[in-house]
C-alpha positions in Angstrom: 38.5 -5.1 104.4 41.6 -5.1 107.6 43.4 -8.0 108.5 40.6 -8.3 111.3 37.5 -8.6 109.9 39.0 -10.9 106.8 40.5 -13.4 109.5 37.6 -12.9 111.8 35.5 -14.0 108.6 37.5 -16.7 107.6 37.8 -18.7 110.5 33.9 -18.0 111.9 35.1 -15.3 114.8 33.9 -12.4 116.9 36.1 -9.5 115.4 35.9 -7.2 118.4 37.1 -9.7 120.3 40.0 -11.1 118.2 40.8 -7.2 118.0 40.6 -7.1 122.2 42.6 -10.3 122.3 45.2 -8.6 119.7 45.8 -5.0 121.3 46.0 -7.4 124.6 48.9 -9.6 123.4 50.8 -5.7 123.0 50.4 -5.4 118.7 48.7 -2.4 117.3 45.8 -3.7 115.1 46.7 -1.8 112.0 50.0 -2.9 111.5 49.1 -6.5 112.3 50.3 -9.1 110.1 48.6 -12.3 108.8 50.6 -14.3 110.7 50.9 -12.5 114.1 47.2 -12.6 113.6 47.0 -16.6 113.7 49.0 -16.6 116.3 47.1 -14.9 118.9 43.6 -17.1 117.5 46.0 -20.0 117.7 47.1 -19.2 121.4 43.8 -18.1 122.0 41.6 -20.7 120.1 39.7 -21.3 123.6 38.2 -18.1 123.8 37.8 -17.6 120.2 36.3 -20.3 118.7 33.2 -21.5 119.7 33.7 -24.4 122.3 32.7 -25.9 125.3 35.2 -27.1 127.9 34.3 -31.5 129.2 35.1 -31.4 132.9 34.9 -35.0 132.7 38.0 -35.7 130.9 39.1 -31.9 131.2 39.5 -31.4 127.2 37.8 -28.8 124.8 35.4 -29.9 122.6 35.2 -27.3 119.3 32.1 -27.1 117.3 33.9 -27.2 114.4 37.5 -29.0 114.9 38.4 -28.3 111.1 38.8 -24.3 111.5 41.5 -25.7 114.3 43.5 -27.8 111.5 43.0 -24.8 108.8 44.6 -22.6 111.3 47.2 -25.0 111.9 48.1 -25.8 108.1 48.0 -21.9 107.3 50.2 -21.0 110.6 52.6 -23.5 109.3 52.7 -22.3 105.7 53.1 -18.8 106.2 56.2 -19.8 108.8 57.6 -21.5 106.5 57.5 -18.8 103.8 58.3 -16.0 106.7 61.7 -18.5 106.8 62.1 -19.1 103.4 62.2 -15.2 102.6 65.1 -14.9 105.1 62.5 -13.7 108.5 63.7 -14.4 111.8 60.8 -16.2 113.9 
């Protein structure tokens, strides 16, 4: 299974359109890594996961607000690996 469709299975996602939102952001889909992938759901969570936007007090409310603090604990582990192998963020 790609990067893609594992992500877009783990965190509850449309896989076309984390693909669309990937080529978008200028990375080629098959040499995407884990963690670029997080990134663009992470700047893209909106438009991702499933949500509905309170006008009222202009938040987003997300269906399911643990996928958010998943991706946030996994985007934070793998950057901190990426620095502890020597990467450059």
């Amino acid at each position: 299974m790609n990067i893609i469709k594992q992500i877009a299975q783990d965190y509850n996602i449309n896989p076309k359109a984390l693909k669309r939102f990937v080529k978008e952001s200028g990375l080629k889909p098959k040499e995407l890594t884990r963690l670029q992938a997080l990134e663009v759901i992470y700047i893209n969570a909106p438009d991702l996961f499933y949500c509905r936007a309170d006008e009222d007090t202009g938040t987003v409310e997300y269906l399911d607000i643990n996928l958010n603090i998943k991706l946030c604990y996994e985007l934070k582990a793998l950057r901190e690996s990426k620095d502890f192998i020597g990467g450059v963020l």
